[in-house]
N, C-alpha and C positions, 0 to 999 in steps of 0.2 A: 770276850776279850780276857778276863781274868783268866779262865784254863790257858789260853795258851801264855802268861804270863806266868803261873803255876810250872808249866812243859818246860818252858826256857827256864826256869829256876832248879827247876831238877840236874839239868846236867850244869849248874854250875858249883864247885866245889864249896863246902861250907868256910873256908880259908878265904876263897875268895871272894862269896858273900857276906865277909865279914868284912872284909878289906871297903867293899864299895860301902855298905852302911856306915862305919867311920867316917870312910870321904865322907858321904853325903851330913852325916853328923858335925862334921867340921865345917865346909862351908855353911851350915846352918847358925851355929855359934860365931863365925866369923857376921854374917849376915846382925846377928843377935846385937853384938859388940857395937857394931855401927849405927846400928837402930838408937840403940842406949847411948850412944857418943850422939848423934844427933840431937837426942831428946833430950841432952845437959846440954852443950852446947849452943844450941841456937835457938833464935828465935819465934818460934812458931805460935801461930793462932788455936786456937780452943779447940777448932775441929784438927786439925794437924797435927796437934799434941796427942788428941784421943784415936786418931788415925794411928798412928806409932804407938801410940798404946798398944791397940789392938791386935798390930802387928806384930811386937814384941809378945805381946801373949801366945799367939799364934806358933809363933818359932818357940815359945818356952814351951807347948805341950808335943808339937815338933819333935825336939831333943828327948824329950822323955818318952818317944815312941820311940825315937833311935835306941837309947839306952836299954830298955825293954825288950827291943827285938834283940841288941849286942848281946843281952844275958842270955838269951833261950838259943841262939846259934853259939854260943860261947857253950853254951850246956853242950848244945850237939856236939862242938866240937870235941870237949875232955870227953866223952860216951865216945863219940868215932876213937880215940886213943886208945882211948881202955878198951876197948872190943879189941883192936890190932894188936895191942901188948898181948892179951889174954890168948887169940888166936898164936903170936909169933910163941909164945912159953909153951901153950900147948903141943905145938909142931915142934918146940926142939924137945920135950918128952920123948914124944912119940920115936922123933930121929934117934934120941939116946939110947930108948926102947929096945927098938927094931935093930940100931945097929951095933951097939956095944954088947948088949946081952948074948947075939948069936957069936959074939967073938968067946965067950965066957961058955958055951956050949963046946 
């Protein structure tokens, strides 16, 4: 099941596998928020408290796998940039090259 999870990852853009990690990072934090409003707020027993605890842990290592993966697809993403800059500069060299120089001939 992971390869084809890998397959369908491949054709989706790194833009837009950034996009869905954020979501998912943010209903995460949003999730986090209420956890922690819960656990000031209300009344809970010993185990309850420690259930939400654990919970809140959970979504705190959560977030910091979101943030982790944001950095290395964010890397990807400025590399896909700079490859395309460096690709589009090249190709108008070459364009200036080939076409203004036979003018000067």
């Amino acid at each position: 099941m992971a390869k084809s999870k890998d397959k369908r990852r491949e054709k989706i853009s790194v833009a837009t596998e950034i996009d869905r990690v954020e979501e998912r990072r943010t209903r995460c934090q949003d999730n986090l928020e209420r956890a922690e409003f819960r656990r000031r707020k209300g009344k809970l027993s010993e185990k309850e408290r420690q259930e939400l605890e654990d919970e809140v842990a959970i979504m705190n290592e959560r977030i910091q796998k979101f943030d982790k993966e944001l950095e290395t697809l964010r890397g990807e993403n400025r590399r896909n940039m700079l490859l395309s800059v460096a690709l589009l500069t090249i190709s108008a060299v070459f364009y200036y090259l080939f076409f203004y120089n036979e003018e000067d001939s």
